[in-house]
C-alpha positions as CSV (number, residue, x, y, z in Angstrom):
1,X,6.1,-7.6,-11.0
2,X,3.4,-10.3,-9.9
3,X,1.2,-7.0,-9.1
4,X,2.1,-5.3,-12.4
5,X,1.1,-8.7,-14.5
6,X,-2.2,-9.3,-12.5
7,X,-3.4,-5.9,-13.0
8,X,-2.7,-5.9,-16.7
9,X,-0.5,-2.7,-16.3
10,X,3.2,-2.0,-17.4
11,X,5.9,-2.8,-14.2
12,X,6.9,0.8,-13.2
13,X,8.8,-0.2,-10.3
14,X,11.9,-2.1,-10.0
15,X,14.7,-3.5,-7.1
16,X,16.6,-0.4,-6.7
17,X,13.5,2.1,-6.9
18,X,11.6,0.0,-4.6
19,X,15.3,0.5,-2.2
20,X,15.3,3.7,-2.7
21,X,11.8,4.4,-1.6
22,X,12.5,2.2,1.4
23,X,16.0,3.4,2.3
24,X,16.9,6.7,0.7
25,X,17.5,9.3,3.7
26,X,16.5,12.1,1.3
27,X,13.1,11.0,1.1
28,X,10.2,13.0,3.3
29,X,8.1,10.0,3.2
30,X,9.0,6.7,4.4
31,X,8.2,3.8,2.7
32,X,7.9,0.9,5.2
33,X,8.1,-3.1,3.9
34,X,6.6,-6.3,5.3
35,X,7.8,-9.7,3.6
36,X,6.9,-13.2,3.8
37,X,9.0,-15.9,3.0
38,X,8.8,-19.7,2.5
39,X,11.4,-21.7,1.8
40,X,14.2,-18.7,1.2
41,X,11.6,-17.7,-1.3
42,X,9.7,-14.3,-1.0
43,X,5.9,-15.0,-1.2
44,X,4.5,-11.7,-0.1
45,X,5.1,-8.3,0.1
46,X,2.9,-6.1,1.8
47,X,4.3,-2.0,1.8
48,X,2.9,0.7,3.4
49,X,3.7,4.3,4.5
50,X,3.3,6.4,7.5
51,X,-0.2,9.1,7.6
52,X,-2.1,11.7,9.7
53,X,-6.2,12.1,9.4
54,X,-6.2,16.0,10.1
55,X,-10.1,15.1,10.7
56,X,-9.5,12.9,13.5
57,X,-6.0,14.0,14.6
58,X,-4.9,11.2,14.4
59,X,-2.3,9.4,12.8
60,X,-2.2,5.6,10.9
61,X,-0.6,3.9,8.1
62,X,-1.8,3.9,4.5
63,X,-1.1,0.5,2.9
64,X,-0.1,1.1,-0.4
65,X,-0.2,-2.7,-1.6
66,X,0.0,-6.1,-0.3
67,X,0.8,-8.8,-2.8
68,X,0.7,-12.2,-2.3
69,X,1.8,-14.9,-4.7
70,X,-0.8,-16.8,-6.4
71,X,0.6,-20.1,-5.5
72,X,0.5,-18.8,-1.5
73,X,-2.9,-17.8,-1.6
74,X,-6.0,-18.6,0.5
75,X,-3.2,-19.6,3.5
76,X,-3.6,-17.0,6.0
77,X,-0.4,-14.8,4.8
78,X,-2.4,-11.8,3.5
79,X,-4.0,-11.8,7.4
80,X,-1.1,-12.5,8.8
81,X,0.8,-9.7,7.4
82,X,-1.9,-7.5,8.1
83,X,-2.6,-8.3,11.6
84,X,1.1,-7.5,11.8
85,X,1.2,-4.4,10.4
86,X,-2.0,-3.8,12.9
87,X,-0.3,-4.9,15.9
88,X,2.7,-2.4,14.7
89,X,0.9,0.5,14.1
90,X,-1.2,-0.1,17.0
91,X,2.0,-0.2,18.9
92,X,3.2,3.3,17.4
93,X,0.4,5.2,18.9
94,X,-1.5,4.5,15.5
95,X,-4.9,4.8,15.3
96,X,-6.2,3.6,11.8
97,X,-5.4,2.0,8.3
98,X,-6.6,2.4,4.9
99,X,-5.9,1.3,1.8
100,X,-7.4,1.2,-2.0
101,X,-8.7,-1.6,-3.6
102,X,-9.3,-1.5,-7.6
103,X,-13.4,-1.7,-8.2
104,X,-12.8,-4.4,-10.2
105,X,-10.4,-6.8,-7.6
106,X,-13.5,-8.8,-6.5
107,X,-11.3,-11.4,-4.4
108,X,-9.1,-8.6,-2.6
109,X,-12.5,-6.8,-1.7
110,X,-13.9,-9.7,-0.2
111,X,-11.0,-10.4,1.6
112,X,-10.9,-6.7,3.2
113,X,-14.3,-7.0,3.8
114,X,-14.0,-10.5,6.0
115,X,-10.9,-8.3,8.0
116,X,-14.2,-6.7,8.9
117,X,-12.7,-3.3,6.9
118,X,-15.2,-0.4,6.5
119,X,-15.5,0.6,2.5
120,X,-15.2,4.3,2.7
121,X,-17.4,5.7,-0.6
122,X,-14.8,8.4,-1.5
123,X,-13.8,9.4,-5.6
124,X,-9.9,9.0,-5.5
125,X,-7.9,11.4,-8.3
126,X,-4.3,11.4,-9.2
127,X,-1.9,13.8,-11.3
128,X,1.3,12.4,-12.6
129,X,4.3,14.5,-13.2
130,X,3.3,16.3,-16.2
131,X,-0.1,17.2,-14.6
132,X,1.7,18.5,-11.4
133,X,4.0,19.9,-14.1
134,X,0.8,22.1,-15.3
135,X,-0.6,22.7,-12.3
136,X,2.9,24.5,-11.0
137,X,2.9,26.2,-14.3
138,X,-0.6,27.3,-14.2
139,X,-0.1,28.7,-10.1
140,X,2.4,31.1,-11.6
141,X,0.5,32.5,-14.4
């Protein structure tokens, strides 16, 4: 939700879609969670999922978003659940991370950037349903 609001976008996900990413056994791809806490409250979230680099045969995790509440900010959390997820991955036979970072998220780009994170110039597309709706349509014309 706090991700949703920051970004200026509509809240797609909620409670039992995020469990279901993160605990349906029907799924091919796991969805793995990291949480923070302080005071019985939840002040960060980082999730992440599993990947392989056919380049480098190698395989990593891909961190699909780590928020951290405003109020929690600048306190070492964001590292913390990073280093973490590092020391995890790392531990799994892991052999890299990545991530996205909106052009315009000056303050998560600097932070990625004192982690000592590469920026990888790359052009990142997407196709919701109905394009992968017309693209399956299209492959059997």
């Amino acid at each position: 939700t706090e991700l949703s609001r920051l970004e200026g976008k509509p809240q797609m996900m909620d409670a039992a879609a995020l469990g279901d990413a993160l605990f349906s056994s029907a799924r091919k791809v796991l969805l793995g969670a990291l949480v923070a806490e302080r005071a019985n409250h939840v002040v960060a979230t980082a999730l992440y999922y599993p990947g392989y680099d056919i380049l480098t045969n190698a395989y990593g995790y891909h961190l699909g978003d780590i928020v951290v509440t405003e109020s929690a900010r600048r306190g070492g959390i964001g590292r913390a659940l990073i280093a973490h997820l590092a020391r995890q991955n790392l531990s799994e036979g892991g052999e890299w991370m990545s991530l996205t970072v909106l052009s315009d998220n000056l303050a998560a780009r600097a932070f990625y950037h004192a982690l000592e994170m590469v920026h990888v110039p790359v052009e990142f597309f997407a196709g919701g349903k109905l394009t992968l709706a017309r693209v399956m349509e299209a492959a059997t014309k």
